[in-house]
C-alpha positions in Angstrom: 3.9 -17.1 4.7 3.2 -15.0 7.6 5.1 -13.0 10.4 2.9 -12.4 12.8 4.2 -10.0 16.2 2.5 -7.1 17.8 3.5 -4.7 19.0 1.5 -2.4 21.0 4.1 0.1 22.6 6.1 0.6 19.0 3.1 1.1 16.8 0.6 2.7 18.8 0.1 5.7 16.6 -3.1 4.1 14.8 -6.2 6.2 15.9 -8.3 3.8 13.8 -9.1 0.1 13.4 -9.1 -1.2 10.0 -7.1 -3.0 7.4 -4.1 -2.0 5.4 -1.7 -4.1 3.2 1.1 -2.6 1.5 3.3 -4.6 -1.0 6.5 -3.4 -1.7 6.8 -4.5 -5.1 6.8 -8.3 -7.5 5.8 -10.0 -10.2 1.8 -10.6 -11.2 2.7 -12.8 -13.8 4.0 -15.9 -12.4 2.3 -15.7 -9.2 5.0 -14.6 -7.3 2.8 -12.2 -5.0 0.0 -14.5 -5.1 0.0 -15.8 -1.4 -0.4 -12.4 -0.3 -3.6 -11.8 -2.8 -4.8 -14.4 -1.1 -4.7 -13.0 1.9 -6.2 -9.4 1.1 -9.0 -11.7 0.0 -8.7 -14.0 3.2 -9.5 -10.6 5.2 -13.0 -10.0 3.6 -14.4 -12.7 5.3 -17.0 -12.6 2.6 -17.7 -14.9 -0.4 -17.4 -13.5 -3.7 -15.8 -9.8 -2.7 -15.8 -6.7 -4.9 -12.4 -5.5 -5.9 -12.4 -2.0 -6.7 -8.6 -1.4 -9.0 -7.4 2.4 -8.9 -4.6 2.9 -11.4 -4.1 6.4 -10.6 0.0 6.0 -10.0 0.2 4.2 -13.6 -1.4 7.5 -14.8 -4.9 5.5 -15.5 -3.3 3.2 -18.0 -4.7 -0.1 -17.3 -2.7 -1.7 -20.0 -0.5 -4.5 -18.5 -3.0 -4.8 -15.4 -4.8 -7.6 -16.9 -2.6 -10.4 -14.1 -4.1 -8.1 -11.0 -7.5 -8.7 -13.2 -6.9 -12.3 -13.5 -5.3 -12.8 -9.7 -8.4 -11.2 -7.7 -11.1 -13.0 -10.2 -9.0 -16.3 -9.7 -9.6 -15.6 -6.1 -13.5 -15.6 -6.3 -14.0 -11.5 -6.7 -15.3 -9.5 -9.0 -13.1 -6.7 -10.4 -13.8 -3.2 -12.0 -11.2 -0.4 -12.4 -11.5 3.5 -10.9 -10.1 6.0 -13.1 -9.9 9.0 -11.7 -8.5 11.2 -14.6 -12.0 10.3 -15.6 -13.2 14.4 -15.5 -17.0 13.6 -16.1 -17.0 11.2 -12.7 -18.6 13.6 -9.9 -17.9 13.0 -6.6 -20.5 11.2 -5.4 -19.8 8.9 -8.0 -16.3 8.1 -6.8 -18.0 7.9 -3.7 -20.0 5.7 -4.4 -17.7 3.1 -6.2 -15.3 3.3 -3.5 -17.7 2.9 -0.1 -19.2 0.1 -2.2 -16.0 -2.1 -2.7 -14.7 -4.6 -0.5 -11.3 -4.3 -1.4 -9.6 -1.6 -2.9 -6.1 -2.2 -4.7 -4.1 0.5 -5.6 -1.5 0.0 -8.5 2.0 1.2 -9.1 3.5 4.0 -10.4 4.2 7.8 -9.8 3.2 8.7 -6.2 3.3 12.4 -6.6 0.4 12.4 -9.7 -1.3 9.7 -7.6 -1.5 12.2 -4.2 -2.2 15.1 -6.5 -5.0 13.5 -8.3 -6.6 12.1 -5.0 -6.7 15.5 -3.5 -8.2 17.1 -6.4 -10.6 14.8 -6.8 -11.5 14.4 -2.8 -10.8 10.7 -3.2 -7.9 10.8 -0.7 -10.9 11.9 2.1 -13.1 9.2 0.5 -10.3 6.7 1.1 -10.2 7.8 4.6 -14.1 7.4 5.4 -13.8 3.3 3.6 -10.8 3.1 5.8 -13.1 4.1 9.1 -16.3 2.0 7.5 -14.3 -1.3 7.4 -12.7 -1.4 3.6 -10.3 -3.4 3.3 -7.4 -1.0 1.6 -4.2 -2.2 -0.4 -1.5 -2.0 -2.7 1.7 -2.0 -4.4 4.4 0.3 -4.6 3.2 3.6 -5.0 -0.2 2.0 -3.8 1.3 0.9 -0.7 3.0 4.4 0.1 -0.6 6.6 -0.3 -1.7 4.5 2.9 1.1 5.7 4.8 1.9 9.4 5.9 4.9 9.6 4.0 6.3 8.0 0.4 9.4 7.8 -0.9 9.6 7.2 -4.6 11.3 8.6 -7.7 9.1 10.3 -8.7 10.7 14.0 -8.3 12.4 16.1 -11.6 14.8 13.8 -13.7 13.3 10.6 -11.7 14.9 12.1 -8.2 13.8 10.8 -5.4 11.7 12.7 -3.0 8.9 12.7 -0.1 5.3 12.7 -0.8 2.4 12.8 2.1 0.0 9.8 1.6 -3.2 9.9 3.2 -1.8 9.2 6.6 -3.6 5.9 7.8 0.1 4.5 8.9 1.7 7.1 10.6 5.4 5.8 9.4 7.3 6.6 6.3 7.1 3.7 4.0 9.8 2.7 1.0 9.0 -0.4 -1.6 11.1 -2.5 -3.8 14.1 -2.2 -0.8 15.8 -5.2 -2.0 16.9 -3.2 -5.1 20.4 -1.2 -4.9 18.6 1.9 -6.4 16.4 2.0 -3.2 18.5 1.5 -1.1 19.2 5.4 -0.9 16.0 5.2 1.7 18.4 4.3 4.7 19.8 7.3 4.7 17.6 9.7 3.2 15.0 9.0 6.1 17.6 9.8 9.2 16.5 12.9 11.0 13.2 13.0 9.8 10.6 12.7 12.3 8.6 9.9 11.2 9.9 5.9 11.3 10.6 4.3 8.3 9.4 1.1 7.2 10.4 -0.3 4.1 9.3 -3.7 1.8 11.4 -5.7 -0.5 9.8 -7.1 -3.1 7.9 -10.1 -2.5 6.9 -8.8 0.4 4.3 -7.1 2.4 3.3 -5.3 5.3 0.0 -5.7 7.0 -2.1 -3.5 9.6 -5.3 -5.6 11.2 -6.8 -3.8 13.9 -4.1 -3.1 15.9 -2.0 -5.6 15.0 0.9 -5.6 12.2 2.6 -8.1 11.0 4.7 -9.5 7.5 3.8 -11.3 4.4 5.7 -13.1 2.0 5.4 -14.4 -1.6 6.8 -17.5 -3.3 10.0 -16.0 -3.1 10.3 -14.6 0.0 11.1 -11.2 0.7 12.0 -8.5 4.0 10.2 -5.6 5.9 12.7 -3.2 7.5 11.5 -1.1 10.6 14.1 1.8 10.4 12.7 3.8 14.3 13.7 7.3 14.9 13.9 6.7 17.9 17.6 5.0 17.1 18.5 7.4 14.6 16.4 5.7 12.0 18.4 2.1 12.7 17.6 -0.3 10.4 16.1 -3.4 11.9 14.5 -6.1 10.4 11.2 -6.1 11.1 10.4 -9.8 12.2 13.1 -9.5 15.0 11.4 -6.8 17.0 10.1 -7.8 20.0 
């Protein structure tokens, strides 16, 4: 299911066109986010798409991953993996795999390692020239914060909770798994900062086309909260703008 609003004067940061979908969080193996893999694919407008899967957040450890495997190939696409711990790739290579894909679908996990490996592997300016060239970019979690300029995950000493600059294709601050109590801590930790907030429940997803953003849901449902600095980072739920 899709929410579909745009909103020119709000969101009209965007210096580029392209395509970004960020998933806040769910379950691979009952197929709760399957309608929105359906719609990354959907975007491609091509038969038989190339899914490139970078792991970096889960620390490379593609153990586990075999349901985004068996989604995107259920879907029509083929599948291979990025690792970019991988210290003999050079960066052409990465190059290469990246400007080649499709679709690129960035796993879960620890946002800080995931920015710091990018940068020292120049993937994170790679990721930025497949952005401009019409790759369609996406992810979960962690993989949905690198889009953005700003995560927030727990990813800081002892599991505390901190901000990490993404890549900065979504000039907001984005938050996953909001429906959870533990994230929750978002709402207030984003007041006074001087980027908007937007945050993703499970289940859910938030999706730049072109200029136009709108909401994505799985088979069970889910919220996007716009939390606008502009109103002391109120939080609003995103399908009532107007």
């Amino acid at each position: 299911m899709s929410r579909r609003l745009n909103y020119d004067n709000m969101f009209s940061e965007v210096i580029f066109m392209g395509i970004v979908i960020g998933i806040g969080g769910g379950r691979y193996s009952d197929n709760e986010v399957l309608p929105i893999f359906e719609h990354i694919v959907s975007l491609c407008k091509k038969k038989n798409p190339s899914v490139l899967f970078v792991p970096t957040a889960g620390f490379d450890d593609i153990n586990g991953d075999e349901h985004i495997f068996r989604l995107f190939i259920g879907l029509g696409c083929s599948v291979s993996a990025l690792l970019l711990t991988d210290k003999s790739l050079t960066k052409a290579e990465i190059e290469d795999k990246i400007l080649s894909s499709d679709i690129v679908y960035a796993g879960g996990g620890n946002l800080k390692f995931l920015m710091d490996t990018w940068k020292e592997t120049g993937a994170d300016e790679i990721f930025r020239k497949a952005y401009e060239k019409g790759v369609i970019l996406s992810g979960y979690s962690s993989g949905s914060m690198c889009w953005f300029a700003e995560g927030y995950d727990d990813c800081g000493d002892d599991n505390a909770f901190m901000f990490v600059d993404g890549i900065g294709l979504l000039p907001y601050c984005n938050c996953p798994h909001f429906e959870s109590d533990y994230w929750q801590s978002f709402t207030q930790a984003v007041k006074g900062r001087e980027l908007s907030g937007i945050a993703v429940d499970n289940g859910a997803a938030i999706v730049y086309n072109n200029g136009e953003y709108y909401t994505l849901q799985g088979n069970d449902g889910g919220e996007v909260y716009y939390l606008d600095k502009e109103k002391s980072h109120e939080k609003m739920l995103f399908a009532s703008l107007k």
